[in-house]
PDB file with SEQRES, HELIX, SHEET and CRYST1 records, atoms N, CA, C and O in Angstrom:
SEQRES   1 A   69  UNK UNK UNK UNK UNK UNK UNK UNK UNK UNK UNK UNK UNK          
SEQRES   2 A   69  UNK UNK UNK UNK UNK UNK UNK UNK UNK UNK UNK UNK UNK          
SEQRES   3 A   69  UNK UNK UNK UNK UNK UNK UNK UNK UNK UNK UNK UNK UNK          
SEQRES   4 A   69  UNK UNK UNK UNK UNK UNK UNK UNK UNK UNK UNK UNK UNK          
SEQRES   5 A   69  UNK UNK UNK UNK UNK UNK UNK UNK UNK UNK UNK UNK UNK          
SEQRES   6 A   69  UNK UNK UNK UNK                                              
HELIX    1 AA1 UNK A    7  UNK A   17  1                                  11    
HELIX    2 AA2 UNK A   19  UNK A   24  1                                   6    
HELIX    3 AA3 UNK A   25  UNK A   29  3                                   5    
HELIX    4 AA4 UNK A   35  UNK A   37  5                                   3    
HELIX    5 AA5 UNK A   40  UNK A   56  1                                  17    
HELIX    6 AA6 UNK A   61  UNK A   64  1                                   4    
CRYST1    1.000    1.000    1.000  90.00  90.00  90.00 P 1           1          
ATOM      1  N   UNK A   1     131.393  94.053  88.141  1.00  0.00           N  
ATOM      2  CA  UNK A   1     130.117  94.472  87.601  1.00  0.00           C  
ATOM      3  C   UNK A   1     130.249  94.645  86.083  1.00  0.00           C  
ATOM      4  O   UNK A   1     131.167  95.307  85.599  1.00  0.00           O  
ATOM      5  N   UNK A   2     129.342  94.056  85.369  1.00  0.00           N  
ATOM      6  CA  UNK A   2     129.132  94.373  83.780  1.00  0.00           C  
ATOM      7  C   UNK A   2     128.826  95.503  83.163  1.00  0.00           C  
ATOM      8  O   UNK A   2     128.110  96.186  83.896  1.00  0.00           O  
ATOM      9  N   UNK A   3     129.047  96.013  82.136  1.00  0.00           N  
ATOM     10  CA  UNK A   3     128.573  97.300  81.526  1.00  0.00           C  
ATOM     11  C   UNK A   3     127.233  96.665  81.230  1.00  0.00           C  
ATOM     12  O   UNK A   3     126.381  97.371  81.770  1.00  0.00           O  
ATOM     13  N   UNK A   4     126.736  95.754  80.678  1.00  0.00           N  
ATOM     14  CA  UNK A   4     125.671  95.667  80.187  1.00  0.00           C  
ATOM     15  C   UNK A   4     125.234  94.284  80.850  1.00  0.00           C  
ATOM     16  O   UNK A   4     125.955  93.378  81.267  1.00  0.00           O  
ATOM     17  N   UNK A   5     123.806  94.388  80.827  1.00  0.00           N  
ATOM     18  CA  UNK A   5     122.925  93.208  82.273  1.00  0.00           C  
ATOM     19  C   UNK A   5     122.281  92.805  81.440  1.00  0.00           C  
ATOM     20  O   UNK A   5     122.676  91.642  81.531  1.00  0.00           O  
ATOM     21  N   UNK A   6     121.413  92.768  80.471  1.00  0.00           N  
ATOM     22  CA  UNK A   6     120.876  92.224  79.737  1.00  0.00           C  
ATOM     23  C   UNK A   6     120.721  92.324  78.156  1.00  0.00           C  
ATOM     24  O   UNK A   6     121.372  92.983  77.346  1.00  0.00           O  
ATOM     25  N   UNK A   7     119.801  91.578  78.005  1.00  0.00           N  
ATOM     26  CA  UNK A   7     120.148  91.520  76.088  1.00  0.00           C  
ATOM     27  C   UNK A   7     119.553  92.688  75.474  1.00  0.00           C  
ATOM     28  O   UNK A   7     120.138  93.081  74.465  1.00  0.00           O  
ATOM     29  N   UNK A   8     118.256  93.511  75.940  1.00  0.00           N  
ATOM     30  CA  UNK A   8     117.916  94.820  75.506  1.00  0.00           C  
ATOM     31  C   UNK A   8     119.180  95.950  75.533  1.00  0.00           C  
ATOM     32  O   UNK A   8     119.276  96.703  74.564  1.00  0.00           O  
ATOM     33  N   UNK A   9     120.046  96.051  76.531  1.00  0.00           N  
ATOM     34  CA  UNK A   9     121.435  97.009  76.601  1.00  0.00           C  
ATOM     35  C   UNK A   9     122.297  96.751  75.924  1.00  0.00           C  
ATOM     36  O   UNK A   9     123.206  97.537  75.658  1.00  0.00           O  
ATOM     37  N   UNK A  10     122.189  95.427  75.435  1.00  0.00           N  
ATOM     38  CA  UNK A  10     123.281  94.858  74.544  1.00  0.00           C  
ATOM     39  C   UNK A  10     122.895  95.509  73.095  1.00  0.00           C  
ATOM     40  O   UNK A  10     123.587  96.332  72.497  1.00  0.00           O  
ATOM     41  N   UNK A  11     121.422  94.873  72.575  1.00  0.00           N  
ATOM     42  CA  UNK A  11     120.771  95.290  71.355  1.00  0.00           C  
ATOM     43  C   UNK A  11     120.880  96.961  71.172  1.00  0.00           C  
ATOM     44  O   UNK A  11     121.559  97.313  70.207  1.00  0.00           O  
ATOM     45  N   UNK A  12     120.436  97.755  71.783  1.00  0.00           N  
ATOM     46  CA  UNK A  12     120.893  99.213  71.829  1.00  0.00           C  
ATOM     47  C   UNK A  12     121.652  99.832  71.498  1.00  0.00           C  
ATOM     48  O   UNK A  12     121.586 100.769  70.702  1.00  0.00           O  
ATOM     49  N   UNK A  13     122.791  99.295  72.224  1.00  0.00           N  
ATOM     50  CA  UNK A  13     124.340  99.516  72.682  1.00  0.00           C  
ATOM     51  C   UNK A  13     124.336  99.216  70.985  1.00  0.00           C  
ATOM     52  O   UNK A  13     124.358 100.191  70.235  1.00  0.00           O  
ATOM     53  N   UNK A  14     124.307  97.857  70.430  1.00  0.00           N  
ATOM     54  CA  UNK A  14     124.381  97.697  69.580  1.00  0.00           C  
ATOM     55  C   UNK A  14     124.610  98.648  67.950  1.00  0.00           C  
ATOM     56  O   UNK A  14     125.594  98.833  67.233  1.00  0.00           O  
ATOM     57  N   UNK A  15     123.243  99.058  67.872  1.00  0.00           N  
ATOM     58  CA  UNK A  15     122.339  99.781  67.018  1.00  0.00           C  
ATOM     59  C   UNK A  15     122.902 101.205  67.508  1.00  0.00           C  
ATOM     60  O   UNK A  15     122.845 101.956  66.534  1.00  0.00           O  
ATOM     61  N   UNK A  16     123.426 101.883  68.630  1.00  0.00           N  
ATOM     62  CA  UNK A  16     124.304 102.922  68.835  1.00  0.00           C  
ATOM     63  C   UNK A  16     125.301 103.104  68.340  1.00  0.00           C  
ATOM     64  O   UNK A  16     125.601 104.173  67.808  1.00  0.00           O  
ATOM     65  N   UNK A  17     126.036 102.108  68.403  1.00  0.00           N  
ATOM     66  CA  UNK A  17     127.595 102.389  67.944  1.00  0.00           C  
ATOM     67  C   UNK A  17     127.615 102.225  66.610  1.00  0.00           C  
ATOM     68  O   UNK A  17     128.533 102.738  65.970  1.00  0.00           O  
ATOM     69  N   UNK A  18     126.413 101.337  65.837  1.00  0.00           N  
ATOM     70  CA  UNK A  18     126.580 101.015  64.435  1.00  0.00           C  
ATOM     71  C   UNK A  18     125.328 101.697  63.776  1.00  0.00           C  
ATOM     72  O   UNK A  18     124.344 101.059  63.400  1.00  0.00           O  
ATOM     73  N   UNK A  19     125.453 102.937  63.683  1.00  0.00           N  
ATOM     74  CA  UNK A  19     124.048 103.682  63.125  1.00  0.00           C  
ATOM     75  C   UNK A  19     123.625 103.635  61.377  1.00  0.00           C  
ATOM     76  O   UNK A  19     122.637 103.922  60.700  1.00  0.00           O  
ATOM     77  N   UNK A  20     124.942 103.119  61.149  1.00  0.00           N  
ATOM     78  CA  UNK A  20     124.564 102.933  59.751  1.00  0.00           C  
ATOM     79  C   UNK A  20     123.920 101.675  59.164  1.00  0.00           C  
ATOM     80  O   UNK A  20     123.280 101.528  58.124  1.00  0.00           O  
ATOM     81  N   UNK A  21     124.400 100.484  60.480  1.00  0.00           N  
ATOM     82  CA  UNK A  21     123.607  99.180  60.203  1.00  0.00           C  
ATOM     83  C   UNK A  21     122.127  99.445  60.366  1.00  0.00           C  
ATOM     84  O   UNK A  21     121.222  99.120  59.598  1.00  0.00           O  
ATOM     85  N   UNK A  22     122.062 100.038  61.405  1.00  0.00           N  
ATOM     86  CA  UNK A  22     120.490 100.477  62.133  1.00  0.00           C  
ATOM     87  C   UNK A  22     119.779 100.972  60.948  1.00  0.00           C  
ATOM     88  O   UNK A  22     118.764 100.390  60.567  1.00  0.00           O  
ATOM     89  N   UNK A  23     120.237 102.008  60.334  1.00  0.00           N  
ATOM     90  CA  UNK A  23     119.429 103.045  59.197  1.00  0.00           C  
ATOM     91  C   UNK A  23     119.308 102.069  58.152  1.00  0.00           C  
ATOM     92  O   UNK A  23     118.206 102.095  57.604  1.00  0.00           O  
ATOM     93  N   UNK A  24     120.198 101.131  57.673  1.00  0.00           N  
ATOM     94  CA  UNK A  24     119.920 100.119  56.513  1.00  0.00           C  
ATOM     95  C   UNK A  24     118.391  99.208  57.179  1.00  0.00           C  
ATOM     96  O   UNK A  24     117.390  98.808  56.584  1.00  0.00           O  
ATOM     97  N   UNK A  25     118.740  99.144  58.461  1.00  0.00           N  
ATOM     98  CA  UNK A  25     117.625  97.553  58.428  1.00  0.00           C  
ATOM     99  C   UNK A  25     116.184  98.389  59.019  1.00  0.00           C  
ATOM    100  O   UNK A  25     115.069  97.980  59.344  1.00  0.00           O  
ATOM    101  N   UNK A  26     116.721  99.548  58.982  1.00  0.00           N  
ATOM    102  CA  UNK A  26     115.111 100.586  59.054  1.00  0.00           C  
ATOM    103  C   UNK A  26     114.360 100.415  57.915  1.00  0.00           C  
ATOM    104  O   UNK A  26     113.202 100.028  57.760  1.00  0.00           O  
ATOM    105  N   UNK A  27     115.519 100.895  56.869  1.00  0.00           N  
ATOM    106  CA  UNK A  27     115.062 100.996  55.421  1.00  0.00           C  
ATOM    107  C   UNK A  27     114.562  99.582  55.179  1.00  0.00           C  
ATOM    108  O   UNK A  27     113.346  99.773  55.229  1.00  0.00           O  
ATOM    109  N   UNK A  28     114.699  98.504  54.989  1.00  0.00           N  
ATOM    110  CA  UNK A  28     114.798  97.220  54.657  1.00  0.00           C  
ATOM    111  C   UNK A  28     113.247  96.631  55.652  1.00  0.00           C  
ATOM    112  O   UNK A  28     112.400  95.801  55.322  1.00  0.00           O  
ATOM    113  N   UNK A  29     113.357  97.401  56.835  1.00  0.00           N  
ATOM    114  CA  UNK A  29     112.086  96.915  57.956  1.00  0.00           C  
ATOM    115  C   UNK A  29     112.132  95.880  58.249  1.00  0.00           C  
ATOM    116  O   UNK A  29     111.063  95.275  58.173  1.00  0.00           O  
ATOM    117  N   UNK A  30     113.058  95.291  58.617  1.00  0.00           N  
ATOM    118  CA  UNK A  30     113.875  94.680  59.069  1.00  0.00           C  
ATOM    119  C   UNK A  30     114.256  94.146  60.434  1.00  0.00           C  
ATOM    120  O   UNK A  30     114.495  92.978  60.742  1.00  0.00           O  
ATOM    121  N   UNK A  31     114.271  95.901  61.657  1.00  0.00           N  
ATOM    122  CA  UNK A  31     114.772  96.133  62.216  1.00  0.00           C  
ATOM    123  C   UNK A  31     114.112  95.653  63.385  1.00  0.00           C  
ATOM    124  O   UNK A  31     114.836  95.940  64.339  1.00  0.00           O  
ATOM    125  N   UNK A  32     112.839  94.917  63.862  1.00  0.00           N  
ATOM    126  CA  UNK A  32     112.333  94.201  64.538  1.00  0.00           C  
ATOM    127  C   UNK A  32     112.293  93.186  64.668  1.00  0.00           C  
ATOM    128  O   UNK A  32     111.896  92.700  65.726  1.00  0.00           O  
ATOM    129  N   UNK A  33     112.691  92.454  63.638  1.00  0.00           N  
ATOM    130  CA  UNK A  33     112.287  90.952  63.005  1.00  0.00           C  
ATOM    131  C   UNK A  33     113.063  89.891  63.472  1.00  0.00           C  
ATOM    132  O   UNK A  33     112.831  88.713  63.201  1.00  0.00           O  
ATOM    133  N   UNK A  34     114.410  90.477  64.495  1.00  0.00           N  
ATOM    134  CA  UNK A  34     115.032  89.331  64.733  1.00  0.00           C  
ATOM    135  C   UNK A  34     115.943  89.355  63.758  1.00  0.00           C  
ATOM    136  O   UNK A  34     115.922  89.982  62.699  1.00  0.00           O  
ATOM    137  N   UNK A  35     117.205  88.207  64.443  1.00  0.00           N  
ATOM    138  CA  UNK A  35     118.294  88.666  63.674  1.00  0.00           C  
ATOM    139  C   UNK A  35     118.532  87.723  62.398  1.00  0.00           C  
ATOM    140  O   UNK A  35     119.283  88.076  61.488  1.00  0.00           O  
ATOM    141  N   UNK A  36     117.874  86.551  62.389  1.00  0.00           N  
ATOM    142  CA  UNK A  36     117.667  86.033  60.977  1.00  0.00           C  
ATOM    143  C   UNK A  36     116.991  86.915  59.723  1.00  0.00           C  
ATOM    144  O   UNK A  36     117.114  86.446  58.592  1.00  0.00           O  
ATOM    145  N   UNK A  37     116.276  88.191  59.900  1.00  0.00           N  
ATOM    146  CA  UNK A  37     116.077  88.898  59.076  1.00  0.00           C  
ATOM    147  C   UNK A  37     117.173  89.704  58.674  1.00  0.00           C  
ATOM    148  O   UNK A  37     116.916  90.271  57.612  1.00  0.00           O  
ATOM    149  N   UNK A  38     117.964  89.890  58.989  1.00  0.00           N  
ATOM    150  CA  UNK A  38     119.438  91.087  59.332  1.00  0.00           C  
ATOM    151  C   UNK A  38     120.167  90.488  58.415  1.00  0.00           C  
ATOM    152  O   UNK A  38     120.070  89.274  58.232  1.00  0.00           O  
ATOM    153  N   UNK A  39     121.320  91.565  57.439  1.00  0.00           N  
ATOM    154  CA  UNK A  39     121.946  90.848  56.126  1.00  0.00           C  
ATOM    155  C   UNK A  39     123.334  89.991  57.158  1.00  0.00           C  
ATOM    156  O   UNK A  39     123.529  89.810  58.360  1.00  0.00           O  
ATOM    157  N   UNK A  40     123.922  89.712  56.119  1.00  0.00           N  
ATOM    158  CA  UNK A  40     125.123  88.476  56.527  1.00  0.00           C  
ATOM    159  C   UNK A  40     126.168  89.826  57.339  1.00  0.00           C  
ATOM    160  O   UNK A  40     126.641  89.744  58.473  1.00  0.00           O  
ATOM    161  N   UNK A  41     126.311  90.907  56.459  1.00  0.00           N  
ATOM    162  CA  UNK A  41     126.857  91.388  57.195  1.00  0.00           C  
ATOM    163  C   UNK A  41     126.732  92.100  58.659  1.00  0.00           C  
ATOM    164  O   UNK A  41     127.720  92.158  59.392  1.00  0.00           O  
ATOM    165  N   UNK A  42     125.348  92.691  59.087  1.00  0.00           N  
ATOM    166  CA  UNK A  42     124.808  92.683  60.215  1.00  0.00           C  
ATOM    167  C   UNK A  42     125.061  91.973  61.148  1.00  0.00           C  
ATOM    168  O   UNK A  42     125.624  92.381  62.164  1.00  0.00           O  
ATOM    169  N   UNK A  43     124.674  90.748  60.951  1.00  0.00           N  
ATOM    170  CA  UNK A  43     124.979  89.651  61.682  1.00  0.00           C  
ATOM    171  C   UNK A  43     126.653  89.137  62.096  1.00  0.00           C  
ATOM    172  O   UNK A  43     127.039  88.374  62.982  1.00  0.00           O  
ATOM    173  N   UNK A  44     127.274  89.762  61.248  1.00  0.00           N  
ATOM    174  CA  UNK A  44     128.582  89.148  61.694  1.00  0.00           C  
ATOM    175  C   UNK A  44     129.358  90.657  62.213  1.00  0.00           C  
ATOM    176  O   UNK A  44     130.400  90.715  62.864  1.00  0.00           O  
ATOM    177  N   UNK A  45     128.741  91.537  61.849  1.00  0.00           N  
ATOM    178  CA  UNK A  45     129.332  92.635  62.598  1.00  0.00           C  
ATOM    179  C   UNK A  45     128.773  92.714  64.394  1.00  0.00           C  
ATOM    180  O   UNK A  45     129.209  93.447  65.282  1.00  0.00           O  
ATOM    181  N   UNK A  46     127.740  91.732  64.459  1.00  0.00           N  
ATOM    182  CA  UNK A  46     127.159  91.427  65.457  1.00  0.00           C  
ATOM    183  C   UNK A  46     127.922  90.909  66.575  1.00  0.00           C  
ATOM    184  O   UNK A  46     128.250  91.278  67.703  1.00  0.00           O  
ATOM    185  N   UNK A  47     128.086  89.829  65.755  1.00  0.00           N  
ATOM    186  CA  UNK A  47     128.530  88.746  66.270  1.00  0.00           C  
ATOM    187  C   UNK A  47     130.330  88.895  66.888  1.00  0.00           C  
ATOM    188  O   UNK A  47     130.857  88.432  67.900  1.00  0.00           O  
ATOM    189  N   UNK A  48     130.887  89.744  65.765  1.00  0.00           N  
ATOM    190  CA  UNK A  48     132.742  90.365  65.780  1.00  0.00           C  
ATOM    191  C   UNK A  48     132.455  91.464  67.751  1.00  0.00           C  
ATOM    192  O   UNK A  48     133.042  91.562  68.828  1.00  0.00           O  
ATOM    193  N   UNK A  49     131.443  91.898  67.209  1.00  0.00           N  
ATOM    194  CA  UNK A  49     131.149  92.816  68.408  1.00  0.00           C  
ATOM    195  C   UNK A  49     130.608  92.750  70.130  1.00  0.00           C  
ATOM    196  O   UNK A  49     130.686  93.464  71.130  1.00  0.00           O  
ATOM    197  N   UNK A  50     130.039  91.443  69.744  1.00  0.00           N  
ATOM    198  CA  UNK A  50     129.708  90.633  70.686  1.00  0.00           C  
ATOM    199  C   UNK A  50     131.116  90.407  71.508  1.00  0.00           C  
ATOM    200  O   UNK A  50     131.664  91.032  72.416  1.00  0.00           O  
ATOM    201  N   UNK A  51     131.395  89.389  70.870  1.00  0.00           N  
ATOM    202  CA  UNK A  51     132.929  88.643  71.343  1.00  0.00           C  
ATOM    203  C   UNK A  51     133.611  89.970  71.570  1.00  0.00           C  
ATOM    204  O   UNK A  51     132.990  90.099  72.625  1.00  0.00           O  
ATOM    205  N   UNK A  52     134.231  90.912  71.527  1.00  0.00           N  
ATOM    206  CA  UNK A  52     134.419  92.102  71.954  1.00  0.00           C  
ATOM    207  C   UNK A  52     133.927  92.313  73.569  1.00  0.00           C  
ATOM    208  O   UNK A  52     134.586  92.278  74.608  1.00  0.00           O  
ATOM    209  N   UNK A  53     132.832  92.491  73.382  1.00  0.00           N  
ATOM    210  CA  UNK A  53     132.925  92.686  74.347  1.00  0.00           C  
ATOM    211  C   UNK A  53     132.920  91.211  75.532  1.00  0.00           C  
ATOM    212  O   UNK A  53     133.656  91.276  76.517  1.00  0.00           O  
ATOM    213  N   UNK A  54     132.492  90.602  75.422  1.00  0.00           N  
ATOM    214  CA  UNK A  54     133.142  89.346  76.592  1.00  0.00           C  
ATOM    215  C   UNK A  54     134.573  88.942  76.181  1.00  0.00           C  
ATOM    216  O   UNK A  54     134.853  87.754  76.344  1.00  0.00           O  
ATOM    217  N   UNK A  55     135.382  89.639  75.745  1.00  0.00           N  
ATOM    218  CA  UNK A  55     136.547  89.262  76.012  1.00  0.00           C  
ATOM    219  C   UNK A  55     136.995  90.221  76.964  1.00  0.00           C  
ATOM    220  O   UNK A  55     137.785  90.038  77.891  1.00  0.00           O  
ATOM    221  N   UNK A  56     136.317  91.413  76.584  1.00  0.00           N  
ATOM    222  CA  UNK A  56     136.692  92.759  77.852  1.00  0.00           C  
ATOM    223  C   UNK A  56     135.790  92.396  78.909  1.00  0.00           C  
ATOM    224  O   UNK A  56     135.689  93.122  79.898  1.00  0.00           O  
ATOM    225  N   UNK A  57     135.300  91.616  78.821  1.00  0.00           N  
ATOM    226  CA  UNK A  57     134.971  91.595  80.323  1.00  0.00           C  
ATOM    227  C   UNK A  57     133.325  92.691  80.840  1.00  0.00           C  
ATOM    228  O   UNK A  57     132.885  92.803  81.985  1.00  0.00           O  
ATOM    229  N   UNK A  58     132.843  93.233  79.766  1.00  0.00           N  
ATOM    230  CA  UNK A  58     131.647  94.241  79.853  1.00  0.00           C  
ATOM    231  C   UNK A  58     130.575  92.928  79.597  1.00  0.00           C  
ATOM    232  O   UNK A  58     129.408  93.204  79.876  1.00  0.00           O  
ATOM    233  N   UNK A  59     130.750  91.928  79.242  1.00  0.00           N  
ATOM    234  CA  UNK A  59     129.362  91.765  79.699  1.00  0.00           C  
ATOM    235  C   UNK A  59     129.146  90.120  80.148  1.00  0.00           C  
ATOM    236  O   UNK A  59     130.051  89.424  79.687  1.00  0.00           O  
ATOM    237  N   UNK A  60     128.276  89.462  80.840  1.00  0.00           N  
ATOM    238  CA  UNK A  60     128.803  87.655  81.867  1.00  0.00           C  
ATOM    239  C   UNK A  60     128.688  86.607  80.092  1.00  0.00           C  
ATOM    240  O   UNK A  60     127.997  86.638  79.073  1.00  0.00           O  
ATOM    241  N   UNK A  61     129.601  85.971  80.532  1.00  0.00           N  
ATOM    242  CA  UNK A  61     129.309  84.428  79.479  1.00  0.00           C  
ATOM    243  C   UNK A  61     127.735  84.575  79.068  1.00  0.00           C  
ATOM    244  O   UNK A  61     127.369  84.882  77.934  1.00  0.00           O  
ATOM    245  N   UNK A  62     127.129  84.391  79.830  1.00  0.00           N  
ATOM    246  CA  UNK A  62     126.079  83.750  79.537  1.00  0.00           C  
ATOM    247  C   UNK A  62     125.335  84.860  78.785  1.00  0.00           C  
ATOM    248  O   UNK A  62     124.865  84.483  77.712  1.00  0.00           O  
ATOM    249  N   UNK A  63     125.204  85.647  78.982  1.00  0.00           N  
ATOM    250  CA  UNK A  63     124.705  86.812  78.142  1.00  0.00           C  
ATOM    251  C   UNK A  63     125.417  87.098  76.658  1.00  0.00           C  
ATOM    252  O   UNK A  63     124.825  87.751  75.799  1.00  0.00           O  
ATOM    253  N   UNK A  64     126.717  86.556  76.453  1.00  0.00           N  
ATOM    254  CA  UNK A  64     127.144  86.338  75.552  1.00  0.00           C  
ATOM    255  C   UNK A  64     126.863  85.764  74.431  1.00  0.00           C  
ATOM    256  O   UNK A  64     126.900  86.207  73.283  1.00  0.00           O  
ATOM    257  N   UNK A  65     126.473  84.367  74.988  1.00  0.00           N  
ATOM    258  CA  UNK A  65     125.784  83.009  74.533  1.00  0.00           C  
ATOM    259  C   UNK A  65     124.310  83.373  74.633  1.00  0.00           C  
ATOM    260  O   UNK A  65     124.117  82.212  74.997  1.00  0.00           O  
ATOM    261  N   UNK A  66     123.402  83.767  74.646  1.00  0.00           N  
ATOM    262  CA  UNK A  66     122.329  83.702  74.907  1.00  0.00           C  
ATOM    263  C   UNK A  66     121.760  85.130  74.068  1.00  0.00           C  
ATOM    264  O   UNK A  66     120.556  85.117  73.811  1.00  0.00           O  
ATOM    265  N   UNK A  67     122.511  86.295  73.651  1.00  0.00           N  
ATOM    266  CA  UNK A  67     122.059  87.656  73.277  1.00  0.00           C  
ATOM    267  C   UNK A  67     121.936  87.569  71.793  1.00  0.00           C  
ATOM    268  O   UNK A  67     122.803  87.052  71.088  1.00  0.00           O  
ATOM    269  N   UNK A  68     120.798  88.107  71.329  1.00  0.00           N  
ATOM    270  CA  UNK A  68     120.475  87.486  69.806  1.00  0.00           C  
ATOM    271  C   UNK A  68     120.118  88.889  69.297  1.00  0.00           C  
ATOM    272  O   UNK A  68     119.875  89.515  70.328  1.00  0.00           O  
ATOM    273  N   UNK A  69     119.950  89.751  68.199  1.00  0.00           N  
ATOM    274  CA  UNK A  69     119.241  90.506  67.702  1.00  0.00           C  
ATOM    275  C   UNK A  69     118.175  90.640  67.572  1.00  0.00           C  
ATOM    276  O   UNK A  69     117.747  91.614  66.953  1.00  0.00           O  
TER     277      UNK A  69                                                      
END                                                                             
């Protein structure tokens, strides 16, 4: 069983653990827009964090591949 089932638990999860990315792309308004609005670094702290977790095994391939900001 996965820690996380879909891409909303992922996005959350996300924006939880990284509250300081969250508070920047508040400020910026940003924080809805999808992740092409999100700075370079956002995105790759995203992305470092992602792969994280499907290497542990918390969340299926495909949700991996498919989970966007």
């Amino acid at each position: 069983m996965y820690h996380y089932n879909n891409q909303t638990e992922v996005r959350n999860a996300f924006w939880e653990t990284f509250p300081d990315l969250e508070a920047e792309s508040r400020k910026r308004r940003t924080f809805s827009k999808g992740q092409n609005a999100q700075t370079a670094q956002c995105r790759e702290t995203f992305c470092e964090w992602l792969d994280s977790l499907s290497r542990n095994v918390q969340i299926s391939d495909r949700l991996a591949q498919n989970v966007t900001l």
